[in-house]
C-alpha positions in Angstrom: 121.9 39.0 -32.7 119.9 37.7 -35.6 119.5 41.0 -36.6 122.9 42.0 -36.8 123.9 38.7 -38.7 121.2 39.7 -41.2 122.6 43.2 -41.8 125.9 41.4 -42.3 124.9 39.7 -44.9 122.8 42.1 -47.0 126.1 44.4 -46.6 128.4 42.1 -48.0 126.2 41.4 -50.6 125.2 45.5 -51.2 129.0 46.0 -51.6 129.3 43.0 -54.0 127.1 44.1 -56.3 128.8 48.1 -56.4 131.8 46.8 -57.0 133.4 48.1 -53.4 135.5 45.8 -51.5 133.9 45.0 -48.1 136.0 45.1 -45.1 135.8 42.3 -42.3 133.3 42.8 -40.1 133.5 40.7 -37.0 130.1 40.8 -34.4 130.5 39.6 -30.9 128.2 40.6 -27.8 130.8 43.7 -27.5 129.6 45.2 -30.9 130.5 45.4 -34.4 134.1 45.2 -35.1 135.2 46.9 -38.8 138.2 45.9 -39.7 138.9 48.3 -42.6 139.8 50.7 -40.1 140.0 48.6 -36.7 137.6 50.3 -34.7 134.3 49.0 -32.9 130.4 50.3 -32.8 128.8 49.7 -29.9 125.8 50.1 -28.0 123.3 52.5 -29.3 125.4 53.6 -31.9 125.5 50.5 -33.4 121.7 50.5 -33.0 121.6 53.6 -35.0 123.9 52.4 -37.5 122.1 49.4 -37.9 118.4 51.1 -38.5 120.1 53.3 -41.7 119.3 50.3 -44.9 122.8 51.6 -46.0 125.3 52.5 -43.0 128.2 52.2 -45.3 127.0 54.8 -48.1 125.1 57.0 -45.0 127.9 57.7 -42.4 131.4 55.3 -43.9 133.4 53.3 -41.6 134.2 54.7 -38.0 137.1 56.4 -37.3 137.2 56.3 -34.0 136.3 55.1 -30.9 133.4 56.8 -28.9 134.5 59.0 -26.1 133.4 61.7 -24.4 132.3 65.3 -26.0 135.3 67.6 -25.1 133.0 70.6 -24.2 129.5 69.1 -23.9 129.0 67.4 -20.2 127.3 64.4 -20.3 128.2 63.5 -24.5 129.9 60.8 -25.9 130.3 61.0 -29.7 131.9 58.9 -32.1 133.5 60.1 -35.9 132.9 57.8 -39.0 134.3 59.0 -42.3 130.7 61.4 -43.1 129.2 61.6 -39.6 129.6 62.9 -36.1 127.6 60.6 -34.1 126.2 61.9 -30.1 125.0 60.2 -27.7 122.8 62.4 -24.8 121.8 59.8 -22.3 119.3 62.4 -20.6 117.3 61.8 -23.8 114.3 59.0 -23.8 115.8 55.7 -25.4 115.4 55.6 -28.8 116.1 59.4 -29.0 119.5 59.4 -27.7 121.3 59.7 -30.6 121.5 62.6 -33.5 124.0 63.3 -35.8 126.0 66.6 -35.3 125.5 69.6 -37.6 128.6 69.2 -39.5 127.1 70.8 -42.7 126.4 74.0 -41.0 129.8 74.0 -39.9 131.5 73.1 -43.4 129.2 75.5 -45.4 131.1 79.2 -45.3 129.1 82.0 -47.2 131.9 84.2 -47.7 133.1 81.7 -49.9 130.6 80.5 -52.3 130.8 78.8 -54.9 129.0 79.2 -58.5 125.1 78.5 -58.4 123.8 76.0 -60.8 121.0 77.6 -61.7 119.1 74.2 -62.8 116.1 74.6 -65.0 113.4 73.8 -62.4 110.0 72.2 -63.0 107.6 70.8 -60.4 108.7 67.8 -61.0 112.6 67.7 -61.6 112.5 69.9 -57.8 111.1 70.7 -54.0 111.7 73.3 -52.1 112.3 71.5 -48.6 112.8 73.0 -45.1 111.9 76.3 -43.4 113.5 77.8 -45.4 112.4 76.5 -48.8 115.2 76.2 -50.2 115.3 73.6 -53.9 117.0 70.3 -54.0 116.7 69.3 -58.0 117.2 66.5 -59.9 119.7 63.2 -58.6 120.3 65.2 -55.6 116.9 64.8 -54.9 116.4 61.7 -55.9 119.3 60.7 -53.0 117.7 62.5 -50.8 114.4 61.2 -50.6 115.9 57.5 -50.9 118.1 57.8 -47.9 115.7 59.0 -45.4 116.9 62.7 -46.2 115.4 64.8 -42.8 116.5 61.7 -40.6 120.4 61.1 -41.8 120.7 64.7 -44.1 118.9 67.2 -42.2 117.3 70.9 -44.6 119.2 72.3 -47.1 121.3 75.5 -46.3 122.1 76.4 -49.9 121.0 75.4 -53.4 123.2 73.4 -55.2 126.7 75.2 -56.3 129.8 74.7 -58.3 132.9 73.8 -55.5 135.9 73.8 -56.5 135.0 72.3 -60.3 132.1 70.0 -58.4 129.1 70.1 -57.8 127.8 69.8 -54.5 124.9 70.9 -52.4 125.1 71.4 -48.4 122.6 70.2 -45.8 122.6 70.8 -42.2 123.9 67.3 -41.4 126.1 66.4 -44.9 127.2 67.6 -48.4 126.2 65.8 -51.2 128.6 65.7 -54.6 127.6 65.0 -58.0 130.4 63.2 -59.4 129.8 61.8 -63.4 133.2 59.5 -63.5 130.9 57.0 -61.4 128.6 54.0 -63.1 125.1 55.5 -63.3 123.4 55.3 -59.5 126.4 55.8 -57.6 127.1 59.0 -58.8 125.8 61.1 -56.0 128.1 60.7 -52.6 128.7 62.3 -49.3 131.7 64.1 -48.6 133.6 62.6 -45.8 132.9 65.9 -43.2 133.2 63.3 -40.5 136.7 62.8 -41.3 137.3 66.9 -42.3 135.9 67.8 -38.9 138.1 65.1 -36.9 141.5 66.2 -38.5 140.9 70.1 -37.8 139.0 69.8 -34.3 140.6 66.6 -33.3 143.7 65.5 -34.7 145.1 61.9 -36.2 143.2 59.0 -34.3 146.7 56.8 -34.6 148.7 59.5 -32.7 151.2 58.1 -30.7 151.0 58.7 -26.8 153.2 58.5 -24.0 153.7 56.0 -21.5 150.9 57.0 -19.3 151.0 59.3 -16.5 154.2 60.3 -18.0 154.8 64.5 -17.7 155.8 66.3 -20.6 157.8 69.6 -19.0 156.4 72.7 -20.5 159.6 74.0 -22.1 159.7 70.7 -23.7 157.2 71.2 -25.8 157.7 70.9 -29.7 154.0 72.0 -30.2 150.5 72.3 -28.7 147.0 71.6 -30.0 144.6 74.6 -30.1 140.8 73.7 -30.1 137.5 75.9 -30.7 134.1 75.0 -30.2 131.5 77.4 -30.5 128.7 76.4 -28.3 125.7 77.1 -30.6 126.3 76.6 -34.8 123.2 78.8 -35.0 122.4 81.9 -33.3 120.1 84.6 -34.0 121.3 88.2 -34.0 121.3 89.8 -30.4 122.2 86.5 -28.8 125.0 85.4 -26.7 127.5 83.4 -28.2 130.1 81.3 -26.0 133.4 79.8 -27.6 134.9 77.2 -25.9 139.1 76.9 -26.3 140.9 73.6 -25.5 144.8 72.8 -25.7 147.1 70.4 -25.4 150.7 69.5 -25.9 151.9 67.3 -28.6 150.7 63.7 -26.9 146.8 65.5 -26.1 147.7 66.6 -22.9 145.9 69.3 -21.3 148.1 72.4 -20.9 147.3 75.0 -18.0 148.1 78.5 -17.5 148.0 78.5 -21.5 147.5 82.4 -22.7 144.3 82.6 -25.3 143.4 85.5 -27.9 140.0 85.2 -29.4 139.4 87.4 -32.1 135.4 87.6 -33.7 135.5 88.7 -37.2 132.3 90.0 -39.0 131.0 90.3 -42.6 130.7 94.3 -42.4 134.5 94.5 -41.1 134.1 94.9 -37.4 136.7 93.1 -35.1 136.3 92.1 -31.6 138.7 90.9 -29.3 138.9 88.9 -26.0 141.5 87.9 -24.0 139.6 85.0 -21.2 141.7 83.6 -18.0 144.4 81.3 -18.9 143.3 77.7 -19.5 142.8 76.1 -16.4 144.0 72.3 -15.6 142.1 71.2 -18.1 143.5 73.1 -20.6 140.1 75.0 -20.5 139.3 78.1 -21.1 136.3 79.9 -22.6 134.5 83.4 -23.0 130.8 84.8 -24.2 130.1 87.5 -26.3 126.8 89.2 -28.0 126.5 89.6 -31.7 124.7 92.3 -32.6 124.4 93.9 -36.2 124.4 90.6 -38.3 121.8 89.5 -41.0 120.3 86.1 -41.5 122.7 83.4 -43.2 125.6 85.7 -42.7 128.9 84.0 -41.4 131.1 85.3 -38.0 134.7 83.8 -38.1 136.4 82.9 -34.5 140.3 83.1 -34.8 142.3 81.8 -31.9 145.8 82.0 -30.5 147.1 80.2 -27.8 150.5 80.1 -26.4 152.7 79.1 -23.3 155.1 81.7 -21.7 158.8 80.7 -23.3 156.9 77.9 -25.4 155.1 77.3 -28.2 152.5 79.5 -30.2 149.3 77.8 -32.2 146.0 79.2 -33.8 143.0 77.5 -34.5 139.6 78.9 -36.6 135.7 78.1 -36.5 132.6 79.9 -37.5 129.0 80.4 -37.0 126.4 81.5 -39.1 123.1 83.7 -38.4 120.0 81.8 -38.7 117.0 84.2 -38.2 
């Protein structure tokens, strides 16, 4: 408790001194209540939050509530604006929670950017990972003050031009250099937390029927189409297994709903799978092997799901050869 009322403090006086507007936080034995966007941290999340010296500036305010991984048995996650927090309770305590790999999904090498090419000394960069890959200048300077392999994970790329920005991707985050900003705020984390929840997920303030109420299938306006690929990183000759959710309008599960996976690869091939229709769960899945792929080369997953005399919807994810 102390503790927590500490943290309080020193992060209402933190945002103070930047010049950002804190939010109401309210603690009670329940958890940490943020009031910016009305949603609690509890548990060991908010243990994890809490051991980061800047929570705010590290992983934003949460966007959700925690709830349970829609694939992964036995996972409760929970969004903030840059973060996907999971929880594994098979895990020792203190280990239980990591941050999800939401760079590796963001980062696409089909389309990159423009490299930087930064004049590199010994001094002004450091090659960092297995792969050895250089993080230069303020980017490196962020990195090594916010506990970089804990919150940040390797770099997958050197730094590149985005868009007009510059920005470097890491396995957990992307950095962006942005030079409108007073000097030592000028290097911030995209909010992939948020990116992820809006194209996985959907809006967190969705509206949803009375409950228990059923939604007859050909009164459907829409459905939700959901993939999740169970490994981000896979080494060529491996099995691969994508996971396909969806739901109606008010995130119901939808059965009997027809699926199309298509796998794309970068020398042009195109596979196709048609699994079982989803099942009452509104789940359905199917595993291939990828063969013929080089090392930090992307596969794109395209999905189409409809309902017989209802509604059509597609949804997209990748994954990216490692080794």
């Amino acid at each position: 408790m102390v503790k927590n009322r500490v943290f309080l403090l020193i992060l209402a006086l933190g945002l103070m001194i930047s010049g950002i507007a804190a939010a109401p936080a309210q603690e009670s034995s329940e958890g940490l209540f943020i009031e910016e966007t009305r949603h609690w941290i509890r548990g060991e999340f908010l243990d994890f939050w809490n051991a980061s010296h800047d929570p705010l500036l590290i992983f934003g305010y949460p966007i959700t509530e925690s709830m349970p991984h829609p694939i992964r048995k036995g996972i409760t996650i929970q969004y903030f604006q840059r973060a996907r927090m999971e929880l594994d309770e098979s895990l020792p305590p203190g280990q239980r929670v990591k941050l999800a790999s939401l760079g590796l999904w963001m980062y696409d090498e089909t389309q990159r950017g423009n490299a930087a090419n930064f004049p590199k000394t010994s001094t002004t960069c450091r090659s960092i990972g297995r792969n050895r890959i250089d993080v230069c200048y303020a980017f490196l300077q962020f990195y090594d003050r916010n506990n970089g392999p804990l919150y940040f994970g390797e770099p997958i790329a050197e730094a590149e031009f985005v868009d007009g920005r510059l920005v470097q991707y890491f396995e957990n985050a992307r950095m962006e250099w942005r030079p409108e900003k007073p000097a030592g705020q000028r290097v911030v984390l995209t909010d992939i937390g948020r990116i992820d929840f809006d194209i996985t997920i959907g809006d967190e303030n969705l509206i949803l029927p009375p409950a228990g109420a059923d939604i007859p299938v050909n009164q459907l306006s829409q459905i939700q189409v959901y993939a999740f690929l169970e490994r981000p990183l896979l080494a060529s000759g491996q099995e691969q297994t994508a996971f396909i959710i969806v739901h109606d309008q008010f995130q119901n599960p939808i059965g009997g709903a027809q699926v199309m996976i298509t796998v794309a690869y970068p020398d042009g091939r195109v596979e196709h799978f048609r699994p079982a229709p989803t099942d009452a769960d509104g789940l359905t899945q199917v595993r291939f092997r990828v063969d013929g792929v080089k090392p930090n080369q992307v596969v794109q997953v395209l999905v189409s799901a409809e309902i017989p005399n209802g509604p059509k919807e597609s949804a997209t994810t990748w994954f990216r050869i490692w080794w």
